[in-house]
C-alpha positions as CSV (number, residue, x, y, z in Angstrom):
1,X,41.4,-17.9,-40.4
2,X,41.6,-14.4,-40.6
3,X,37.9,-14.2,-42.4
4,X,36.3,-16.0,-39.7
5,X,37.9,-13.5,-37.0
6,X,36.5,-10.6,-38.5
7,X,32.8,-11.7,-38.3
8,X,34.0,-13.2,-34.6
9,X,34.8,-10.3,-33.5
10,X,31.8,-7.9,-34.9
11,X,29.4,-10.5,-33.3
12,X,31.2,-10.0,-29.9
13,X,30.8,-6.0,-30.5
14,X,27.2,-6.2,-31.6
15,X,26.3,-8.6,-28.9
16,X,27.4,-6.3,-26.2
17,X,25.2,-3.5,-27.7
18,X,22.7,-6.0,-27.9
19,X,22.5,-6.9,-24.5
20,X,23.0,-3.9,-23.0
21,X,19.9,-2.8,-24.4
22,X,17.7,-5.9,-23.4
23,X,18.9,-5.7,-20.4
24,X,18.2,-1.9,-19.8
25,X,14.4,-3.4,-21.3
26,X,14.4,-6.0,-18.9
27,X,14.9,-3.5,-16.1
28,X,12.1,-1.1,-17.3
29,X,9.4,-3.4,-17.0
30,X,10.7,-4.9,-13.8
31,X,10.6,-0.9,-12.1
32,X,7.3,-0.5,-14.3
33,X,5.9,-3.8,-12.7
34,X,6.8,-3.4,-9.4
35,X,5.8,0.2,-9.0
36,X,2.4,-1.4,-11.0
37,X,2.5,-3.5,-7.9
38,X,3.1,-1.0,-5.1
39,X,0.4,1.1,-6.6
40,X,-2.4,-1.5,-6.0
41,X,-0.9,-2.6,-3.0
42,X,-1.3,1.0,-1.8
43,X,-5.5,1.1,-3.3
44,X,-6.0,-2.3,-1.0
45,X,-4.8,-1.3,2.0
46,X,-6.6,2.0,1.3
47,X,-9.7,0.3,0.2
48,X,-9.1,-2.3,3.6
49,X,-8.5,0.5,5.6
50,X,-12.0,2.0,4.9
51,X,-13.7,-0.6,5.1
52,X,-12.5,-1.2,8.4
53,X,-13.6,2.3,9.2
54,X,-16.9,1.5,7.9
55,X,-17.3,-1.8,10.2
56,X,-15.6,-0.5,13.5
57,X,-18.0,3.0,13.4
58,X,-21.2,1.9,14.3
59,X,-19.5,-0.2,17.6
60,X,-17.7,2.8,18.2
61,X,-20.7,5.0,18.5
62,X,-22.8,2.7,20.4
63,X,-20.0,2.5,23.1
64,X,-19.9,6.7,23.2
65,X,-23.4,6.7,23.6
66,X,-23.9,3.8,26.6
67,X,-20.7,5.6,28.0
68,X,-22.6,9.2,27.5
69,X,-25.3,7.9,29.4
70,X,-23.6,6.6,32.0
71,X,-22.1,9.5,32.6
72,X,-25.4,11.6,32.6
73,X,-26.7,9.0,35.0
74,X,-23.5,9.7,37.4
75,X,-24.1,13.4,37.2
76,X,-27.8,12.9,37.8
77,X,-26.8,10.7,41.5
78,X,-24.1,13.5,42.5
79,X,-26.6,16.5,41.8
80,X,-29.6,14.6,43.4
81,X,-27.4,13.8,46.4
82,X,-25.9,17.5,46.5
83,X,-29.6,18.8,46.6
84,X,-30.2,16.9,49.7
């Protein structure tokens, strides 16, 4: 009985070593994969963000330029009914 202990309890020893150490792997890729994952996260809501930008510009400047106008227009009626 006393030789099979031995080897028992060296197992038990090693094993704890052992999986200390997969585990502390395990855990590296996990932070490695989910700051992988936050960092292309980040690129398509930069990339979404952009192309927003791209597609809400021209709308944008069409609306500054009627409301521009209208706004000339105004000033036009108030200095032609100033001048009167």
């Amino acid at each position: 009985m006393a030789l099979v202990a031995i080897p028992l309890e060296a197992f038990i020893y090693a094993l704890r070593t052992v999986s200390g150490v997969v585990l502390e792997a395990l855990v590296r890729i996990l932070a490695f994969g989910f700051r992988l994952a936050g960092r292309v996260v980040s690129g398509v809501a930069d990339t979404l963000s952009a192309l927003y930008d791209l597609f809400i510009l021209p709308p944008l400047l069409l609306e500054r330029a009627f409301q521009y106008g209208a706004y000339l227009s105004a000033e036009r009626r108030r200095g032609a009914s100033q001048n009167r």
